[in-house]
Kinemage of the C-alpha trace (Angstrom):
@kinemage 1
@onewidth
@group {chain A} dominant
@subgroup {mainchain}
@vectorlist {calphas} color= white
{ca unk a 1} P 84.051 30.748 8.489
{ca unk a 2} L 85.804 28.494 6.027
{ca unk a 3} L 82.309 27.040 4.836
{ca unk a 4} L 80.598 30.631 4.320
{ca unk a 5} L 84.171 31.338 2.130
{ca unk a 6} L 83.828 27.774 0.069
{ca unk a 7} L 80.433 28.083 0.064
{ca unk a 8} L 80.569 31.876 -1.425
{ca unk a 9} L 83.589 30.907 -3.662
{ca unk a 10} L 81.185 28.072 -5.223
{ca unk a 11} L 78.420 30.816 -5.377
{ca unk a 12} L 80.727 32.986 -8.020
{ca unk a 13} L 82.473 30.127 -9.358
{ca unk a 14} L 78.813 29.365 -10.806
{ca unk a 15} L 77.989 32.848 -11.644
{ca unk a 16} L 81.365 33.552 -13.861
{ca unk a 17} L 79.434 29.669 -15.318
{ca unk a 18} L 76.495 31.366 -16.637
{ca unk a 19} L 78.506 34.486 -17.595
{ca unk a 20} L 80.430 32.192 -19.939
{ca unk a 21} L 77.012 30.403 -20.963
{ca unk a 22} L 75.818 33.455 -21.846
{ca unk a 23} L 78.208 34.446 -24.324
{ca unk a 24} L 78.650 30.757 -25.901
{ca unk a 25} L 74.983 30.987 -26.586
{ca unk a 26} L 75.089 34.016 -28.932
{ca unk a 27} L 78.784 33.468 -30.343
{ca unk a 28} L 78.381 29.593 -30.152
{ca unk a 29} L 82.139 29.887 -29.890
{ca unk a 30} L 84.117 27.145 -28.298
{ca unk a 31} L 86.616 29.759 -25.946
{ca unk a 32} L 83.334 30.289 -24.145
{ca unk a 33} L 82.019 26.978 -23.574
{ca unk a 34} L 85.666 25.899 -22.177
{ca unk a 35} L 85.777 28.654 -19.674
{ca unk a 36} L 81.874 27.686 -18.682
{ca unk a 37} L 82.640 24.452 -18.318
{ca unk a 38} L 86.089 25.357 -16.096
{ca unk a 39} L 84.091 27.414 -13.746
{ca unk a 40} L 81.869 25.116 -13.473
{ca unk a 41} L 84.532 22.504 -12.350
{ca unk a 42} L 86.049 25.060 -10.124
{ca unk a 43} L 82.301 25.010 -8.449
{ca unk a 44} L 82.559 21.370 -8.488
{ca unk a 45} L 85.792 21.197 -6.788
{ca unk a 46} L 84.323 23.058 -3.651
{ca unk a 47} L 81.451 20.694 -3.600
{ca unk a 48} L 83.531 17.819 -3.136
{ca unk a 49} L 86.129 19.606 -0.847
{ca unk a 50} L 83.442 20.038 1.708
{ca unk a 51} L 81.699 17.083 1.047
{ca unk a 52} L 85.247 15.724 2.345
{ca unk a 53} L 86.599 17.605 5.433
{ca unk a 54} L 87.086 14.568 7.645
{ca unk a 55} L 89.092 12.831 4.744
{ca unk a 56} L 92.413 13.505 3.758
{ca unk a 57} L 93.155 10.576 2.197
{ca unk a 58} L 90.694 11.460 -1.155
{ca unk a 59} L 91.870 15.495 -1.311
{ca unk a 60} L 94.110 14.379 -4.159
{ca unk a 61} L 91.017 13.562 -5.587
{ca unk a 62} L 89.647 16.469 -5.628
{ca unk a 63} L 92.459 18.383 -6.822
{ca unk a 64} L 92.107 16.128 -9.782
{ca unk a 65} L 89.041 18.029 -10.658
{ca unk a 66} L 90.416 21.234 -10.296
{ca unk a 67} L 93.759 20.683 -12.188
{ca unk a 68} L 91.295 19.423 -14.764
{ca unk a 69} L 89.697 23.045 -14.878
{ca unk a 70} L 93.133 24.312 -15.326
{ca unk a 71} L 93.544 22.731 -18.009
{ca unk a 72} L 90.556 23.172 -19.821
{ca unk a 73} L 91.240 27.163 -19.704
{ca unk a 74} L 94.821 25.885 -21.313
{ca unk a 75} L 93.062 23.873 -24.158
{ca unk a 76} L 90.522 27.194 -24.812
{ca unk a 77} L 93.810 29.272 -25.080
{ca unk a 78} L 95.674 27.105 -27.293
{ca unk a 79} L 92.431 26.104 -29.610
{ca unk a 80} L 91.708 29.914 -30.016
{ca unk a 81} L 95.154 30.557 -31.025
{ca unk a 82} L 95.345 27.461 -33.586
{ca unk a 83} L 91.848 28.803 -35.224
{ca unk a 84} L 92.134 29.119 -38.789
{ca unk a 85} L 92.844 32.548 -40.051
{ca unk a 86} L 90.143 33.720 -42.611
């Protein structure tokens, strides 16, 4: 059971991806690509998680990767907010 949830959780982790894809490819703006690239990370993060199950000793790791998505949404935020007014 707690494959088919990782496994479905990587599934729309991708899918919210290409959602964000879509939108940096007509806007070409940068909030987009961040949030692709986070979800994409998230999707990552369950890759490795399962890829490690008998392992406990590289989860930190992992959680590397997903503190890293974390922060990417933070640096969207903040570049968004520091654009130049026109």
């Amino acid at each position: 059971m707690n494959e088919f949830l990782s496994g479905t959780i990587f599934a729309l982790c991708c899918v919210a991806g290409l959602f964000f894809v879509r939108f940096w490819r007509k806007t070409r703006d940068r909030f987009f690509g961040f949030f692709a690239a986070s979800f994409f990370l998230m999707a990552l993060h369950r890759v490795v998680l399962l890829g490690l199950r008998g392992s406990d000793e590289h989860v930190v790791a992992a959680y590397l990767i997903r503190l890293l998505a974390f922060v990417l949404i933070l640096v969207a935020i903040v570049d968004k907010n520091r654009a130049p007014r026109k």
